[in-house]
BAFIDO-673714 format. One record per residue (C-alpha): residue in three letters; x, y negated, z negated. Coordinates in pm, whole numbers, plus 32768, in hexadecimal, padded with zeros to 4 digits. Last residue first. Layout:
<atoms>
{atom "Ala",{X,Y,Z}}
...
</atoms>
This chain:
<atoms>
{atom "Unk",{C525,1A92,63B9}}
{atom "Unk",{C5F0,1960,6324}}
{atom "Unk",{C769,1981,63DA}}
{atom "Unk",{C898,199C,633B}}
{atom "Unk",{C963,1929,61FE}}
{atom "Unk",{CA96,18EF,6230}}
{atom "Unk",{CAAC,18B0,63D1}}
{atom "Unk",{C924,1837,6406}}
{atom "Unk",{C966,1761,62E0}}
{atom "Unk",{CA6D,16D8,6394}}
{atom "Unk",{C9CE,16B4,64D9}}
{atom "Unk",{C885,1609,63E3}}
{atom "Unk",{C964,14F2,6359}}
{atom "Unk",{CA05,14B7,64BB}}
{atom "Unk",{C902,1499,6554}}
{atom "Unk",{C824,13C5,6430}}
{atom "Unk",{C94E,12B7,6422}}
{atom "Unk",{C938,1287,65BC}}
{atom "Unk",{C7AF,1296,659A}}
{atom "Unk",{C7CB,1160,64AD}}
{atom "Unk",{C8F2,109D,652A}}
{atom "Unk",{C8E0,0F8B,6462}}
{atom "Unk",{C817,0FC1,6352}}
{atom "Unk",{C89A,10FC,62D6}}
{atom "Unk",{CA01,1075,6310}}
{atom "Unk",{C993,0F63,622C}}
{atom "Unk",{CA19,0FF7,60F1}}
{atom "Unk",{CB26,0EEA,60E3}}
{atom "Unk",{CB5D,0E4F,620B}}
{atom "Unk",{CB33,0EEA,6363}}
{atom "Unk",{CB9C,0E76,64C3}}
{atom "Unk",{CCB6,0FB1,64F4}}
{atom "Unk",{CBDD,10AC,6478}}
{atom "Unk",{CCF3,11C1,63DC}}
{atom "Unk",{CC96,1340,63CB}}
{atom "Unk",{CD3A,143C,6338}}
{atom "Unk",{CD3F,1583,6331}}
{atom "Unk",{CDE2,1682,6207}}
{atom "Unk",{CDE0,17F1,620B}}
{atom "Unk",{CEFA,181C,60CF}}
{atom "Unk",{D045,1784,60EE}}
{atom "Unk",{D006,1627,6059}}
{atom "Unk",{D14E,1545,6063}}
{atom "Unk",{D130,147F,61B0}}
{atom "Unk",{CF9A,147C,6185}}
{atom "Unk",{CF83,13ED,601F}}
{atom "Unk",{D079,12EF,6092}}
{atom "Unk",{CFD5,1276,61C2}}
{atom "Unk",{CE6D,1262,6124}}
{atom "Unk",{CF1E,1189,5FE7}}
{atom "Unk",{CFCB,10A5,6100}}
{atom "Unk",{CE9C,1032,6161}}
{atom "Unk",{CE6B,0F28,6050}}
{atom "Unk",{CD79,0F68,5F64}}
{atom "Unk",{CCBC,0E12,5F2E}}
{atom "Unk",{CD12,0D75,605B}}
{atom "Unk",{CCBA,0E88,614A}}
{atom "Unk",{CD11,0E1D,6297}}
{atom "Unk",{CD81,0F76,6318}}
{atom "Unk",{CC4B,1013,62A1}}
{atom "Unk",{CC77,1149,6204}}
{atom "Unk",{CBC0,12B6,6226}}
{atom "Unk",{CC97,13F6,6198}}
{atom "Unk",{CC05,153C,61DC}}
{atom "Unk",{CC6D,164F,60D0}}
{atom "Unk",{CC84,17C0,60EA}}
{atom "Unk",{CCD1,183D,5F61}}
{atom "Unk",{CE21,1864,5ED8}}
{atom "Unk",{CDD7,1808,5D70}}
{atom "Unk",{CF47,17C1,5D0C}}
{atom "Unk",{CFAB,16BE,5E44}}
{atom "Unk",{CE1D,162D,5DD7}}
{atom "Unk",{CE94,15DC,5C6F}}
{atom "Unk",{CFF4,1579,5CC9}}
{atom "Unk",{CF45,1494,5DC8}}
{atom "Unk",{CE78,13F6,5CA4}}
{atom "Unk",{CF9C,13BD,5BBE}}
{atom "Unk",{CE96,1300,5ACF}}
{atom "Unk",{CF4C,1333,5963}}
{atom "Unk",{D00E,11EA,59D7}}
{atom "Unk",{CEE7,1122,597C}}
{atom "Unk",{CEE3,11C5,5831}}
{atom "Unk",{CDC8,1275,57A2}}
{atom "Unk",{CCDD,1267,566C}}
{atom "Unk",{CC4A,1133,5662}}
{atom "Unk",{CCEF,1069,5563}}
{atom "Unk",{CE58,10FF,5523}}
{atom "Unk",{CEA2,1162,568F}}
{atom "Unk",{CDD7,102C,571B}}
{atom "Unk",{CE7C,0F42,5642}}
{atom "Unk",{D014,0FBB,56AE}}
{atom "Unk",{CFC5,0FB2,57FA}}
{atom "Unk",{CF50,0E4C,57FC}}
{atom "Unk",{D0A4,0E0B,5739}}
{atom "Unk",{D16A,0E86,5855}}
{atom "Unk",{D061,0E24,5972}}
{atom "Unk",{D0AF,0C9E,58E8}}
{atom "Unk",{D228,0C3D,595B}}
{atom "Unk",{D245,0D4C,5A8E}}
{atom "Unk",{D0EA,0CA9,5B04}}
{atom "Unk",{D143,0B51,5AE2}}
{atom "Unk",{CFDE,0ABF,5B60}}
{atom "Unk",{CF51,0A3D,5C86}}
{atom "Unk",{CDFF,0A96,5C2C}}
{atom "Unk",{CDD2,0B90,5D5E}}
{atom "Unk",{CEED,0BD2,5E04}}
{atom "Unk",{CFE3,0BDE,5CBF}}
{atom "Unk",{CEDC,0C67,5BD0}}
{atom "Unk",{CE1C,0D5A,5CE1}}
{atom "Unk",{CF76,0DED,5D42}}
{atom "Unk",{CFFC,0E0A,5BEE}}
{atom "Unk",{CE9A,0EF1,5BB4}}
{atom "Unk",{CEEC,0FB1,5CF8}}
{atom "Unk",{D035,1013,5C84}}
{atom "Unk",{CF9A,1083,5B34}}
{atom "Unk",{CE9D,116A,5BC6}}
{atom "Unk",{CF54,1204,5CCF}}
{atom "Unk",{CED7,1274,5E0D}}
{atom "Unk",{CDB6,11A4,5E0B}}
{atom "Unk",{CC89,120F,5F0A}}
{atom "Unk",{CBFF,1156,6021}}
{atom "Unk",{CB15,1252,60AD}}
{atom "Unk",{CB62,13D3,5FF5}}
{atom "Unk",{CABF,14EC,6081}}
{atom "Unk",{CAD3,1641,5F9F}}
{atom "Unk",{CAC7,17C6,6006}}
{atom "Unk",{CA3C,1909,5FC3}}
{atom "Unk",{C9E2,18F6,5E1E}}
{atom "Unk",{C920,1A40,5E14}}
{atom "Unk",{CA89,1AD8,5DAA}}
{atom "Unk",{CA3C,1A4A,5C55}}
{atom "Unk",{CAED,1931,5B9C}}
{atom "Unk",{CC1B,1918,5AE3}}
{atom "Unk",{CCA7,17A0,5B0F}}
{atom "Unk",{CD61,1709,5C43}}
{atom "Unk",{CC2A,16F5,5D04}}
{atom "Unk",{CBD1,15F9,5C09}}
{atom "Unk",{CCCE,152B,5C1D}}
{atom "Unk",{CC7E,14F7,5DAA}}
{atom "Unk",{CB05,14AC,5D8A}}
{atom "Unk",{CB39,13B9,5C5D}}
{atom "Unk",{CC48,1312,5D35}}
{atom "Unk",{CB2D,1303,5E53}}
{atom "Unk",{CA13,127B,5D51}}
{atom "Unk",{CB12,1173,5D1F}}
{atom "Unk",{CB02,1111,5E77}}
{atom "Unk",{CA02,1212,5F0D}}
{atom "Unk",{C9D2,1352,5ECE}}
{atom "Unk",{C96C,1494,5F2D}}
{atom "Unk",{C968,1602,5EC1}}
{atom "Unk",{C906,1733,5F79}}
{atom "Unk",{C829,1838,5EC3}}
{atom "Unk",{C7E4,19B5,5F20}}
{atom "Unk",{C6A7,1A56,5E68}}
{atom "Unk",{C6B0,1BB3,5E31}}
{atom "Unk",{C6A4,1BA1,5C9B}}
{atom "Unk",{C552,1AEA,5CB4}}
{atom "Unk",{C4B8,19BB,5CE8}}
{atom "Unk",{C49B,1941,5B5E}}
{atom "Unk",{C584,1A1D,5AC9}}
{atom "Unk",{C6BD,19C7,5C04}}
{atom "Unk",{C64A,1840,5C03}}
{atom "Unk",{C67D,185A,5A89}}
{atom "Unk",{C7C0,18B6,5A9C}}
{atom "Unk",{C81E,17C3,5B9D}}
{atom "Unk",{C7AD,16AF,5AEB}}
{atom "Unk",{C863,16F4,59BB}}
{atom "Unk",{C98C,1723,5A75}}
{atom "Unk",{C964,15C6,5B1B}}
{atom "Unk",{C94A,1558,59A8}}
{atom "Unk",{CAC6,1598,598E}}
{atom "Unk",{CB2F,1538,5AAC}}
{atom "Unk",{CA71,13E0,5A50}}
{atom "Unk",{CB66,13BE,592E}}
{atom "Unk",{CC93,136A,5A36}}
{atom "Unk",{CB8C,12F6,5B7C}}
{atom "Unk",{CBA4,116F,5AF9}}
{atom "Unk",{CB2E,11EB,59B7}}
{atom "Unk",{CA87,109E,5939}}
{atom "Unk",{CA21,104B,57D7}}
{atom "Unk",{C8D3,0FD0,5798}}
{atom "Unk",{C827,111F,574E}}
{atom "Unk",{C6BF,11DE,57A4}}
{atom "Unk",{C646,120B,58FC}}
{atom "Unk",{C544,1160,5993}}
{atom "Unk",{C620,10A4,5A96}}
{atom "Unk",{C78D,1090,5A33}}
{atom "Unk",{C85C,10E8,58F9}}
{atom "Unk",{C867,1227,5957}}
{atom "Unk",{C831,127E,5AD1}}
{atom "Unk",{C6D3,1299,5B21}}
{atom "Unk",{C69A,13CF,5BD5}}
{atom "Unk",{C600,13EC,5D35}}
{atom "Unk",{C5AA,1579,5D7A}}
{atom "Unk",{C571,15C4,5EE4}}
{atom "Unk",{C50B,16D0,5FAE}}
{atom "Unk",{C5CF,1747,610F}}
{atom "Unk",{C518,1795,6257}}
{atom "Unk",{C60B,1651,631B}}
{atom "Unk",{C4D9,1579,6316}}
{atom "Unk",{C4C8,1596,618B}}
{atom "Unk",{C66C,1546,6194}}
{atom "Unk",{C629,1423,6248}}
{atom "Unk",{C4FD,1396,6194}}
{atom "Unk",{C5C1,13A9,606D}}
{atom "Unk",{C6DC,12ED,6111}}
{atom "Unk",{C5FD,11D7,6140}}
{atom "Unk",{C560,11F6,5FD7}}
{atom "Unk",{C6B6,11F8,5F19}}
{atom "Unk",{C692,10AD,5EC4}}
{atom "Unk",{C54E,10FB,5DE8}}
{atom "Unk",{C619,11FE,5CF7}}
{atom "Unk",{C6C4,10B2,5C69}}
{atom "Unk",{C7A1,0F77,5C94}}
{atom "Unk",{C8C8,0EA7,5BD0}}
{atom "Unk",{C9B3,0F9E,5C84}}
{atom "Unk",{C95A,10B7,5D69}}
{atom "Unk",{C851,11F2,5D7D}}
{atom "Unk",{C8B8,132E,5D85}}
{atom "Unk",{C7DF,1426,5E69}}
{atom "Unk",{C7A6,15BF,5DFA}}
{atom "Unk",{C74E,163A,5F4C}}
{atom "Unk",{C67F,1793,5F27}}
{atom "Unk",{C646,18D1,6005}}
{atom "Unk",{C560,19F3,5FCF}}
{atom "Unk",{C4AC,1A0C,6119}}
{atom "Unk",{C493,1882,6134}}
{atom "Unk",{C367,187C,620D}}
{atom "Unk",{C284,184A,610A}}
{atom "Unk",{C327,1727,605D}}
{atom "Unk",{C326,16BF,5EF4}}
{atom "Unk",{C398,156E,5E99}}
{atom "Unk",{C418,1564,5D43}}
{atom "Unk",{C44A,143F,5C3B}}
{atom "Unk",{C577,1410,5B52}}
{atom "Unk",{C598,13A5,59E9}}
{atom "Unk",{C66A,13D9,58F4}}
{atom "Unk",{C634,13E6,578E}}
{atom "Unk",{C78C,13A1,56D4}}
{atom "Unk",{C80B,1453,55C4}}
{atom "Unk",{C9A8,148E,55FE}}
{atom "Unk",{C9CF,15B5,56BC}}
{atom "Unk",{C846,1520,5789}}
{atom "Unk",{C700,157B,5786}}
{atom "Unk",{C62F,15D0,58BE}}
{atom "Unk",{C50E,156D,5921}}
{atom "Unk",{C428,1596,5A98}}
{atom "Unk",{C2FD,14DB,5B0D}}
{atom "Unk",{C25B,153D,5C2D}}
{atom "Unk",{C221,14DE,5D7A}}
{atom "Unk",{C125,1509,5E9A}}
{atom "Unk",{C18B,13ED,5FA8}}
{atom "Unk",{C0A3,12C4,5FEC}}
{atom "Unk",{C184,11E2,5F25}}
{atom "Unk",{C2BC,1252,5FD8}}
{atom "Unk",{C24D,11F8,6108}}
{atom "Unk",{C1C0,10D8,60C6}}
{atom "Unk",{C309,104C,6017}}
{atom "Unk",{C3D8,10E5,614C}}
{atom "Unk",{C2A6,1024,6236}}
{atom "Unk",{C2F9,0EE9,6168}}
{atom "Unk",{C466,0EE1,61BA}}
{atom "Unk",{C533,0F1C,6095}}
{atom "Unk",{C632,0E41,600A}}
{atom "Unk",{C4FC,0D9B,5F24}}
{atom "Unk",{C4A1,0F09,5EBB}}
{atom "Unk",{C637,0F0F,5E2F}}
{atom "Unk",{C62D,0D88,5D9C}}
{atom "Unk",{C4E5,0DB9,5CEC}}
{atom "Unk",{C551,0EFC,5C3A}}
{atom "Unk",{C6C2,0E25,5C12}}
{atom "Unk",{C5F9,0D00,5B64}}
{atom "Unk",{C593,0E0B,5A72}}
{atom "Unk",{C68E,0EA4,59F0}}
{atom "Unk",{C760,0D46,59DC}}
{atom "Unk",{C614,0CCC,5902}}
{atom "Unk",{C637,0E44,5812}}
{atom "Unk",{C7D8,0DB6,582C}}
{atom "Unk",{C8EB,0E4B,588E}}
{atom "Unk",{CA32,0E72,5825}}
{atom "Unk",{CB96,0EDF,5891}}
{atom "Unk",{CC27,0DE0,599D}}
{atom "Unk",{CBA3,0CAA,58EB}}
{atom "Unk",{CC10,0D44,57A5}}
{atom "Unk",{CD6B,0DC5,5812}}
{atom "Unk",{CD8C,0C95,58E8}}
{atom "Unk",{CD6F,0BA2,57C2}}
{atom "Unk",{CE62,0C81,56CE}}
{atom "Unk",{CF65,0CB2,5795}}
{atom "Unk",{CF55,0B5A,5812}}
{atom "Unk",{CF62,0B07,56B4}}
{atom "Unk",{D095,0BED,5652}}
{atom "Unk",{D151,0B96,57B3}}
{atom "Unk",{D122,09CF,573D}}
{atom "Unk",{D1B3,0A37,55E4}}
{atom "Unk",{D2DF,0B23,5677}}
{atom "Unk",{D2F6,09CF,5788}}
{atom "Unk",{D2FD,08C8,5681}}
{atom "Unk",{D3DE,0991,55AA}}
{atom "Unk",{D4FE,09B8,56DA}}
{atom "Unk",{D4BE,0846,573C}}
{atom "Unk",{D4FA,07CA,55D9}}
{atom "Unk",{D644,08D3,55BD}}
{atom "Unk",{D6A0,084A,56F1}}
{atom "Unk",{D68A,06A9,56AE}}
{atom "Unk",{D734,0729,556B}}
{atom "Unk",{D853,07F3,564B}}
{atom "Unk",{D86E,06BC,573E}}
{atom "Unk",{D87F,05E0,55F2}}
{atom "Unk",{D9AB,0674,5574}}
{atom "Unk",{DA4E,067C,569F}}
{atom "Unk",{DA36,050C,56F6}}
{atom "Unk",{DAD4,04A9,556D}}
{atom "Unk",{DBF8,058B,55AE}}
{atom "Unk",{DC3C,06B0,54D7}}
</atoms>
């Protein structure tokens, strides 16, 4: 073997270990950044979601009657979620999802939405998030699972007539969409879903590559790997369109087509392949989740026509 080839396969079998090594610590690094949160992270996203707020949604929503509502979760955890009561809601409730690194308070301005629409509200904390117990995120996969737990108790505490629409933002939109895809009572009517994930593991390369700038095909292997063995699911567990393709419920679909954090494209493909009722709605001049902001009585329209549709009309 000549001298030249000998050292191309060393140089390879150097580059080969330096990139396995370099793939198991990336795995590592953005399975902890990506998977944990801190009681200070809690916290700075409570200030972040009132800070997103305008002061009259924070006034708002600190003048309303509320209450206090726990449930525990499959695996332990107290949750925690508050609940806006309405008069005029004639035995309908929103259950709102909240997104990443925030809590219950970012849902305010859709809260106020659904109140003026005759519907009451119940605000959970997602796990991991907020008051709620845990420091390892769900990203809408072991959400669906509390989601239930909501649910049930919304039907004890309001009553077995009650009909509930659920919506989500971001995250809080993939936590939406898987769990319509689990057993739940006929009460559930519909779900809304603004700037969801269709996949959980696609969108997680995304964030790495777009994001950090990262090889996302070299580190989501071994990141996958961690998160099935240390918190209980796999990134690629989080088939969130299979989820709502086996549910079947009515679903409106809000994106903004300069959304840099969940690209478009997710709102496209959950239509084309979804055969149940299905509407969607793009805002051309919206990021992410800022179609709310942008075109306020635009996003409230069409919200409330499909409502209107699925659900009907508040007597």
């Amino acid at each position: 073997m000549k001298a030249t080839t000998k050292l191309s396969l060393k140089l390879a079998g150097v580059v080969g270990a330096a990139t396995y090594t370099g793939s198991l610590l990336g795995g590592a690094v953005a399975y902890n950044v990506a998977m944990h949160v801190s009681d200070d992270q809690k916290q700075r996203g409570q200030a972040l979601s009132r800070s997103e707020n305008t002061e009259i949604e924070n006034f708002w929503y600190d003048k309303q009657p509320k209450q206090q509502w726990l449930v525990q979760s499959f695996d332990g955890l107290n949750l925690v979620a508050t609940y806006l009561p309405n008069p005029k809601a004639n035995g309908r409730l929103a259950i709102l999802a909240h997104g990443l690194g925030h809590s219950r308070e970012q849902m305010i301005p859709y809260a106020r939405i659904f109140m003026s629409l005759g519907y009451e509200v119940l605000l959970p904390d997602a796990r991991a998030f907020g008051d709620s117990e845990g420091h390892t995120i769900g990203y809408g996969w072991l959400d669906r699972l509390d989601y239930q737990r909501w649910i049930a108790m919304a039907l004890e505490q309001l009553g077995p007539d009650t009909e509930l629409v659920l919506m989500g933002i971001s995250m809080g939109a993939a936590t939406v969409m898987a769990t319509s895809g689990e057993p739940m009572p006929d009460n559930v009517k519909a779900i809304v879903e603004d700037s969801g994930y269709a996949n959980l593991y696609d969108e997680a390369k995304f964030r790495i590559s777009h994001k950090f700038h990262l090889p996302a095909s070299l580190i989501m292997p071994m990141a996958n790997r961690l998160a099935r063995s240390s918190a209980g699911y796999a990134f690629s567990d989080g088939e969130i369109l299979q989820q709502v393709q086996k549910g079947g419920l009515p679903i409106l679909m809000i994106h903004g087509s300069h959304d840099q954090t969940v690209p478009v494209r997710n709102a496209h493909h959950l239509y084309n392949q979804l055969t149940q009722t299905k509407s969607l709605y793009i805002d051309p001049e919206a990021g992410h989740v800022e179609a709310v902001r942008t075109h306020p009585d635009r996003y409230q329209a069409v919200l409330s026509e499909f409502l209107t549709e699925q659900v009907g009309l508040t007597e």
